[in-house]
C-alpha distance (Angstrom), angle and dihedral (degrees) to the residues before:
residue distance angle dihedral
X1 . . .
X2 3.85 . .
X3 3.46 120.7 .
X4 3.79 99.0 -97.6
X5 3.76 90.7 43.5
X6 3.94 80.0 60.1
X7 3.51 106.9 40.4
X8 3.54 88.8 48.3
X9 3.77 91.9 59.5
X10 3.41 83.0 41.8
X11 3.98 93.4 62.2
X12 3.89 99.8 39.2
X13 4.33 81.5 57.2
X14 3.80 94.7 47.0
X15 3.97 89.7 46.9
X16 4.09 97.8 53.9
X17 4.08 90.5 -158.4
X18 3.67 133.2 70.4
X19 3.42 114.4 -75.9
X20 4.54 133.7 -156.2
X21 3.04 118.8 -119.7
X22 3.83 91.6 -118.2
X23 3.88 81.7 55.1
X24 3.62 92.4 64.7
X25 3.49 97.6 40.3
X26 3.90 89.7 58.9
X27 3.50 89.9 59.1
X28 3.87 93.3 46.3
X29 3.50 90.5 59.0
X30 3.55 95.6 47.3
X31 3.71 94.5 65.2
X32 3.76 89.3 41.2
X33 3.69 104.3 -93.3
X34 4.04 94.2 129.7
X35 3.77 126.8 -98.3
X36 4.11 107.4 -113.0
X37 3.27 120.7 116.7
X38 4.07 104.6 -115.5
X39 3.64 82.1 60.8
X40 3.53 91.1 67.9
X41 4.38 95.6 33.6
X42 3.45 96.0 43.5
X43 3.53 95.8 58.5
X44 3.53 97.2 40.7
X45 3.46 90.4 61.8
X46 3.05 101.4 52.5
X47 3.43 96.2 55.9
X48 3.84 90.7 48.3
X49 4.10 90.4 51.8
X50 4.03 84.1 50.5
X51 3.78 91.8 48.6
X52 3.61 93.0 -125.3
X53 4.00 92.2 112.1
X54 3.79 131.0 30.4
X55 4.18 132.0 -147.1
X56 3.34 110.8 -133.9
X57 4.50 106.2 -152.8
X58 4.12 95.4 -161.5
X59 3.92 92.4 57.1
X60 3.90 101.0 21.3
X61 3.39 95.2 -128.3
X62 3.40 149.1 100.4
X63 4.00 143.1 -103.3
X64 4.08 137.6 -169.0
X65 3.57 112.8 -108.6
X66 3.33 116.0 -111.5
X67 4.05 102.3 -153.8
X68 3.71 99.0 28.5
X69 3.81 83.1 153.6
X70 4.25 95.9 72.7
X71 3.57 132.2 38.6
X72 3.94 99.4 -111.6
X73 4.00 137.7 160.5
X74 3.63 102.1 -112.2
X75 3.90 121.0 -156.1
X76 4.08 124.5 -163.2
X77 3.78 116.6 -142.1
X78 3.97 96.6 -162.4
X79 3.46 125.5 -173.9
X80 3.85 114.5 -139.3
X81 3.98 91.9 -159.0
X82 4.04 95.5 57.7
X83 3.54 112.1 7.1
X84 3.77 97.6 -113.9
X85 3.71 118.0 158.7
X86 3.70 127.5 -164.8
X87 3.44 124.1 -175.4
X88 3.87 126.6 -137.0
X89 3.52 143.8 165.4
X90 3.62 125.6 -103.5
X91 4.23 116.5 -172.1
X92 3.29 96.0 154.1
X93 4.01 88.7 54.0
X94 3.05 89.7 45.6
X95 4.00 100.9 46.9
X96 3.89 85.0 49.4
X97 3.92 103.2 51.7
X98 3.73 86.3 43.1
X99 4.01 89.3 48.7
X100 3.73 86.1 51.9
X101 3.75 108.3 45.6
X102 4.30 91.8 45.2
X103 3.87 86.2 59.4
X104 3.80 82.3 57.9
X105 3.73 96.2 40.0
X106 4.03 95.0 -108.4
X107 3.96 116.8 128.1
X108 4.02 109.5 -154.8
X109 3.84 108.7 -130.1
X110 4.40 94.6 178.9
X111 3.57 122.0 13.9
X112 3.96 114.4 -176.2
X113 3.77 117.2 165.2
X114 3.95 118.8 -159.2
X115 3.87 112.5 -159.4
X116 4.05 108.5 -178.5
X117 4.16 115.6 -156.9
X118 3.90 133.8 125.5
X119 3.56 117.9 -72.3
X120 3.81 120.7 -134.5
X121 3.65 96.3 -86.5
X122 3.59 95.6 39.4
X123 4.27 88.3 43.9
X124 4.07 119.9 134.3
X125 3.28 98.2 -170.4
X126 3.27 94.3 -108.2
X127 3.92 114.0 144.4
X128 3.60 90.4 169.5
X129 4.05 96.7 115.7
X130 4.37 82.5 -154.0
X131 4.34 86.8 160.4
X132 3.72 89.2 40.4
């Protein structure tokens, strides 16, 4: 791993949300590792094809994998008041998309599901599940 590969990772783990890629790249720079953006992309994906990071579509951004050390199904509970991610696991997600797409021939390579609420701090009170 290079060292911008790893201080990368090292950034999305000190920062406990999803972070841009322009994000990271701002932080590169400040500690000298330049300020164009395939600094930034480049080692974001590489840390995404080695499982050790994940994009995240609904916010464009990207998060530190928090079980880098086991293939798993991950699932992002994001909350569309503050932008908090947390990741969990999903195996029965996972064991059902899988199920579905072999009876139609398809073999899942990355599953990530997105589900976008309120987290507890952000919470209404509304129980009304209306996107469910």
């Amino acid at each position: 791993m290079t060292p911008v590969r790893r201080r990368t990772l090292e950034i999305l783990l000190e920062s406990h949300r999803a972070m841009g890629a322009y994000d990271v790249l701002e932080r590169l720079s400040q500690d000298g590792y330049g300020n164009q953006p395939p600094v930034a992309y480049r080692a974001l994906d590489f840390l995404v094809e080695q499982g050790l990071a994940h994009r995240l579509q609904r916010l464009n951004a990207f998060a530190a994998c928090l079980s880098p050390d086991r293939d798993h199904a991950p699932a992002f509970l994001i909350c569309r008041s503050c932008d908090r991610v947390a990741e969990t696991d999903a195996p029965v997600l996972r064991a059902a998309f899988r199920e579905t797409a072999a009876e139609r021939g398809f073999k899942v390579e990355r599953l990530t599901v997105e589900a976008v609420g309120l987290c507890p701090a952000c919470g209404d009170g509304d129980d009304t599940g209306a996107d469910a």
